[in-house]
C-alpha positions in Angstrom: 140.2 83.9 119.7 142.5 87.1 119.8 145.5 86.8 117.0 149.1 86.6 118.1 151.5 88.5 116.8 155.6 88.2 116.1 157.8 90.5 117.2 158.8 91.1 113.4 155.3 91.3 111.8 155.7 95.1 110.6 159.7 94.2 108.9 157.1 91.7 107.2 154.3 93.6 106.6 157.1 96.2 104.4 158.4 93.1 102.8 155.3 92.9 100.9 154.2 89.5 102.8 150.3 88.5 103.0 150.1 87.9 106.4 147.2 85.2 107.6 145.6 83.7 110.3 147.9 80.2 111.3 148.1 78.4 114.7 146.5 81.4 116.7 149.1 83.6 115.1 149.2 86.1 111.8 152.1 84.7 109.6 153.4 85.4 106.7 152.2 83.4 104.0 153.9 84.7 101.0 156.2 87.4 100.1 155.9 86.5 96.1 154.8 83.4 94.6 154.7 80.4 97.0 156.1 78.0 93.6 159.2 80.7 93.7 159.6 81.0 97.2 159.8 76.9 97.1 162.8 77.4 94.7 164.7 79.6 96.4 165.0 77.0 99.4 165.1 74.1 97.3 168.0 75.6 94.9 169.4 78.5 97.3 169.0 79.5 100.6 165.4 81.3 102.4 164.4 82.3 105.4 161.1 81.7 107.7 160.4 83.5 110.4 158.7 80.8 112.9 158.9 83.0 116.1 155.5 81.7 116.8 156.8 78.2 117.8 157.1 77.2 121.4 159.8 76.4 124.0 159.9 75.1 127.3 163.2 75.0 129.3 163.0 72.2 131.8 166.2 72.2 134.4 167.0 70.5 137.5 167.9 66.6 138.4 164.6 65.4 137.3 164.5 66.8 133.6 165.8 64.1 132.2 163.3 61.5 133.9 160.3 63.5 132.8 161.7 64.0 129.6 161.4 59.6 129.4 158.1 60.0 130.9 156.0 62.2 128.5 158.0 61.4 125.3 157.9 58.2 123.5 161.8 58.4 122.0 164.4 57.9 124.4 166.0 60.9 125.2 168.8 59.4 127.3 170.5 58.6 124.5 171.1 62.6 124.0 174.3 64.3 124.8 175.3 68.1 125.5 174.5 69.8 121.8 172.3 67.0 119.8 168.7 67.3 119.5 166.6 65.0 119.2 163.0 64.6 117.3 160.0 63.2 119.3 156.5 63.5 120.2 154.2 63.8 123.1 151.8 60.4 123.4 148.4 60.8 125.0 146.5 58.5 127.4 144.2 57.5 124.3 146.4 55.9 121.8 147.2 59.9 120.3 149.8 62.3 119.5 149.4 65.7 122.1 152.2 67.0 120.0 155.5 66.6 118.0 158.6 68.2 119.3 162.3 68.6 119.3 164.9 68.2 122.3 167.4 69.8 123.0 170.5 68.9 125.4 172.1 72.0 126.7 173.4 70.3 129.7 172.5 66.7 131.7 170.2 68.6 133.7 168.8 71.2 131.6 166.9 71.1 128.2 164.8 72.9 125.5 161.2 71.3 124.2 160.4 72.9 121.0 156.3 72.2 120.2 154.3 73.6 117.6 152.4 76.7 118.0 149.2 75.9 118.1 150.0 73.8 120.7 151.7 75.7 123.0 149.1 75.8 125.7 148.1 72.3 125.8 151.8 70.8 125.8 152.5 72.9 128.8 149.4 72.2 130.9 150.0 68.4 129.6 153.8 67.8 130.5 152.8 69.9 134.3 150.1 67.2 134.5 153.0 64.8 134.2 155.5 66.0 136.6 155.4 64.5 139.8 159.0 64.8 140.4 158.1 67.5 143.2 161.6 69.7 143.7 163.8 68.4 141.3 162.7 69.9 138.2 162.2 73.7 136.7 159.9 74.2 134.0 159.7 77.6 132.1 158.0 78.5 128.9 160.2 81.2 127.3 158.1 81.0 124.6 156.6 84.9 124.4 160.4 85.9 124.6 162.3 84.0 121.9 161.8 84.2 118.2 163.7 81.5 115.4 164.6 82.1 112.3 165.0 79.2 110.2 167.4 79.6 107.3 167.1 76.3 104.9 168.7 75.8 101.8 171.6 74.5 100.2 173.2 77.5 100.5 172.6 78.1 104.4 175.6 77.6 105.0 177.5 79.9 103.2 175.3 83.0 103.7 175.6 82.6 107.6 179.3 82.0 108.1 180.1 85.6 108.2 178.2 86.0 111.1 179.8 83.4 113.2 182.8 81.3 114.6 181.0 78.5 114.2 182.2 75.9 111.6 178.6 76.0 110.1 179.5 73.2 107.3 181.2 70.5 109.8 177.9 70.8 111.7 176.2 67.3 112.0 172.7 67.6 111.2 170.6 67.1 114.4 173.1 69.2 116.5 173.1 72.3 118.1 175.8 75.2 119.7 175.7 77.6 121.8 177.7 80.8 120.4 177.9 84.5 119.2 175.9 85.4 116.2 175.3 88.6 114.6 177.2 90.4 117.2 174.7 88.2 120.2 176.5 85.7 122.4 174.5 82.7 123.7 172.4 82.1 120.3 171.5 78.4 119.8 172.5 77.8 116.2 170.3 74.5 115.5 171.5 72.3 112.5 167.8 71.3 112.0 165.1 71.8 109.8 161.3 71.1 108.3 162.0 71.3 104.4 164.6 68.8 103.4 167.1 71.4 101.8 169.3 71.6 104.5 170.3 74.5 106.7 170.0 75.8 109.9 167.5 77.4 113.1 168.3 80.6 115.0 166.8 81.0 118.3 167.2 84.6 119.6 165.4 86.8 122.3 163.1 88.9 120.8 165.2 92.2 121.8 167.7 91.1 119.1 165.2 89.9 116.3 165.5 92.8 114.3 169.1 93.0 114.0 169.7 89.5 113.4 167.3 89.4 110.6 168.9 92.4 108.8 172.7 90.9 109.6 171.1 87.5 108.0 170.2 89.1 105.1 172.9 91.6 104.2 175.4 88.3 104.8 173.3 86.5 102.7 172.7 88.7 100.0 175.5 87.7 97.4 173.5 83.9 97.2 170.1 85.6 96.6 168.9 85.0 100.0 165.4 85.4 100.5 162.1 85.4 102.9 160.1 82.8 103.2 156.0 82.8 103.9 154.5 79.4 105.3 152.7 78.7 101.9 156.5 77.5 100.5 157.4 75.9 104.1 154.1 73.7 103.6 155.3 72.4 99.7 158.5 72.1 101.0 157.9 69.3 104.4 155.1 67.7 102.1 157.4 67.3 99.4 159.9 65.2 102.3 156.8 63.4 103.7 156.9 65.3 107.4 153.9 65.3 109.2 151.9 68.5 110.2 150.4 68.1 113.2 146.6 68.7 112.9 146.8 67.5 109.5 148.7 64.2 109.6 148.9 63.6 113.3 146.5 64.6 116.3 145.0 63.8 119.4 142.9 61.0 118.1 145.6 59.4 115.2 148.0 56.4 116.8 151.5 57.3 116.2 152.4 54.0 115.2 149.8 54.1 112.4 151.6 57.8 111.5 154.3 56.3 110.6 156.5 57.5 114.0 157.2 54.2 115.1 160.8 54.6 114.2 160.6 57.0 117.5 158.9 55.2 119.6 161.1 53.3 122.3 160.0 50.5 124.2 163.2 50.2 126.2 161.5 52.4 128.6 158.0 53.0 129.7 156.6 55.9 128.7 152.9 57.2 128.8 150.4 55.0 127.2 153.6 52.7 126.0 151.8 49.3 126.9 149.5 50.0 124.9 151.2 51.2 122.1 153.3 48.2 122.3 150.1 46.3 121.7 148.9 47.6 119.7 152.5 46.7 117.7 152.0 43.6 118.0 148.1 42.9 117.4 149.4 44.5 113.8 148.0 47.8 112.6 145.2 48.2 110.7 146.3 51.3 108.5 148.8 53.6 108.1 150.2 56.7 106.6 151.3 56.8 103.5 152.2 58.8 100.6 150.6 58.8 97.1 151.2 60.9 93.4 148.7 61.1 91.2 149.3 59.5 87.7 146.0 61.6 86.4 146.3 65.4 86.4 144.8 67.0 89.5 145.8 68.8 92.8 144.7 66.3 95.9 143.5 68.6 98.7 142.8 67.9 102.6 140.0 65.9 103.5 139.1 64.5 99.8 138.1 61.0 99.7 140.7 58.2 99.0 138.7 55.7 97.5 139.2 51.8 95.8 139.0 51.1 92.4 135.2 50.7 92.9 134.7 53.9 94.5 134.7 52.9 97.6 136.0 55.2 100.3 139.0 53.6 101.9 140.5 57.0 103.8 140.9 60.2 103.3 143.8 62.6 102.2 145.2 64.4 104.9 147.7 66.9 103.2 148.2 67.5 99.5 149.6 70.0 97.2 151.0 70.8 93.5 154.4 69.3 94.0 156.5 72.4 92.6 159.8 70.1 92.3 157.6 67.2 90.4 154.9 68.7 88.5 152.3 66.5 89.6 149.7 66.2 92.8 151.5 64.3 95.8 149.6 64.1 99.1 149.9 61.5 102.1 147.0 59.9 103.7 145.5 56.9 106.1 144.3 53.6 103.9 143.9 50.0 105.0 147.2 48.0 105.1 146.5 46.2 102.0 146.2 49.4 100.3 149.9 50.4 102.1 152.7 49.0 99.7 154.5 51.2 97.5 152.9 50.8 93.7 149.3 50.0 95.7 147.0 51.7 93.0 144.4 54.7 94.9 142.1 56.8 93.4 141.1 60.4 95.1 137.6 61.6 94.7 138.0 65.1 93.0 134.1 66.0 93.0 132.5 63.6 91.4 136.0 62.5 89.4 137.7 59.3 90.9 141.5 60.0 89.7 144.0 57.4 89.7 146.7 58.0 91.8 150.0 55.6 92.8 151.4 54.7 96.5 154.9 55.8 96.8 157.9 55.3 99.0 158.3 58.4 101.2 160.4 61.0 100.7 158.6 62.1 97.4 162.1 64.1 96.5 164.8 62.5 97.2 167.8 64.5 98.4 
């Protein structure tokens, strides 16, 4: 498959980033260590450059009602500038995607789905609309690039650049303003690493310039880019999911842990069974482990009893930079589900021990 590229690759490329292969895209994975690029967000303030994530504008009377239809939270509970997180259920017990909403107005919002996915959620919420003339759907995808700027110091760095009261934001909510010297930016107070801060959505025509006016108001807090090797430590760290790691086409949400999402106060595809399945009980879940032995659990290693049995598998893992030990989340049997519940991940032919913990792994 051909590579996609952002409008900024070659700003990125002179950065010094390793760019990589992610989601269909080349991304920057690192502009210096990923353990110091971690710090900067956790401590200061960073930015990604996730232009290769999708949206979808869908306007018109019926927005809303499709909206109920192909997402299992309940997006009528949105007003004009909140967002709301949700995801996209199958007809198979799955997850099509995870996503953000967006109320710009009762009869206009903005989908934001996760780039490798861009595609398939399009083709799959058209396959849903049957609301004939009432509804607008356009992918603006190829034209927009976001800039998420995360960090405890967002805040601070960005003010120059706006009227908006960035620090009285409520997080979860959005405006509409001038930025940089743009009018009509969406200034998202959302995020995927825990630390706070703040998503830019721009055309592409202004990428360049916002960047630079990011970073020159930024630079008295040490502001910073970002690859996606940080952003990965970073939501792991908090316990977000990555889809195609953590959640897929084949994995029940409510076994992800996205039940807390999922609202049966109006149907929704595949919500009778879902609610079923709710009430049958579930017969694993998600959950997240550290390892009390030294070691670095990776995708796909073997979670295993204290027999060596294999009970699941780990689905992500890392080096937590902010603990210093291996944290990683993964499917077990329910027994196996309860914080303290003792693992053990199959590291070649080593079984070490490892400790179910309460999600998120760092607290805020």
């Amino acid at each position: 498959m051909e590579l996609k590229h952002v409008p900024l690759e070659r700003l990125h490329e002179q950065l010094g980033a390793k760019m990589v292969p992610f989601a269909g895209f080349l991304m920057p994975v690192r502009y210096s260590s990923d353990i110091e690029e971690h710090q900067t967000v956790r401590n200061g303030v960073g930015v990604f450059d996730v232009s290769h994530m999708g949206e979808f504008i869908l306007k018109g009377e019926k927005a809303l009602d499709l909206i109920q239809k192909v997402s299992a939270n309940d997006a009528s509970l949105l007003y004009d500038g909140k967002v709301q997180y949700s995801y996209l259920p199958n007809d198979q017990g799955g997850v099509v995607d995870d996503l953000l909403v967006y109320q710009i107005s009762p009869i206009e919002y903005l989908l934001v789905v996760n780039a490798s996915n861009i595609e398939k959620d399009w083709n799959w919420i058209q396959s849903q609309n049957d609301f004939g003339d009432g509804l607008e759907m356009v992918n603006i995808s190829d034209g927009t690039c976001l800039f998420a700027v995360q960090g405890p110091l967002a805040a601070q760095a960005l003010q120059p650049l706006t009227n908006v009261l960035l620090d009285s934001m409520s997080y979860y909510t959005f405006e509409k303003a001038d930025f940089a010297g743009f009018p009509n930016v969406i200034i998202s107070a959302t995020g995927y690493t825990g630390a706070g801060g703040f998503e830019i959505y721009v055309a592409n025509e202004q990428a360049e310039s916002v960047w630079k006016a990011i970073f020159e108001a930024g630079a008295p807090y040490g502001i910073k880019p970002i690859g996606l090797g940080a952003r990965d430590t970073l939501r792991l760290e908090m316990g977000y999911c990555l889809y195609g790691n953590d959640v897929d086409d084949t994995v029940s949400p409510l076994e992800a842990g996205l039940g807390w999402v999922t609202k049966f106060t109006k149907p929704f595809v595949n919500s009778d069974n879902l609610q079923h399945q709710k009430k049958e009980g579930l017969k694993r879940k998600l959950v997240g482990f550290e390892l009390i032995d030294r070691g670095i659990p990776r995708s796909h290693y073997e979670l295993c009893d204290a027999d060596g049995n294999r009970i699941g598998e780990v689905t992500s893992g890392t080096q937590s930079p902010t603990l210093g030990k291996g944290i990683g989340m993964g499917y077990v049997p329910t027994e196996y589900s309860k914080p303290g519940s003792e693992l053990f991940v199959k590291v070649r032919d080593r079984l070490l021990k490892a400790q179910v913990v309460k999600l998120p792994f760092v607290k805020n």
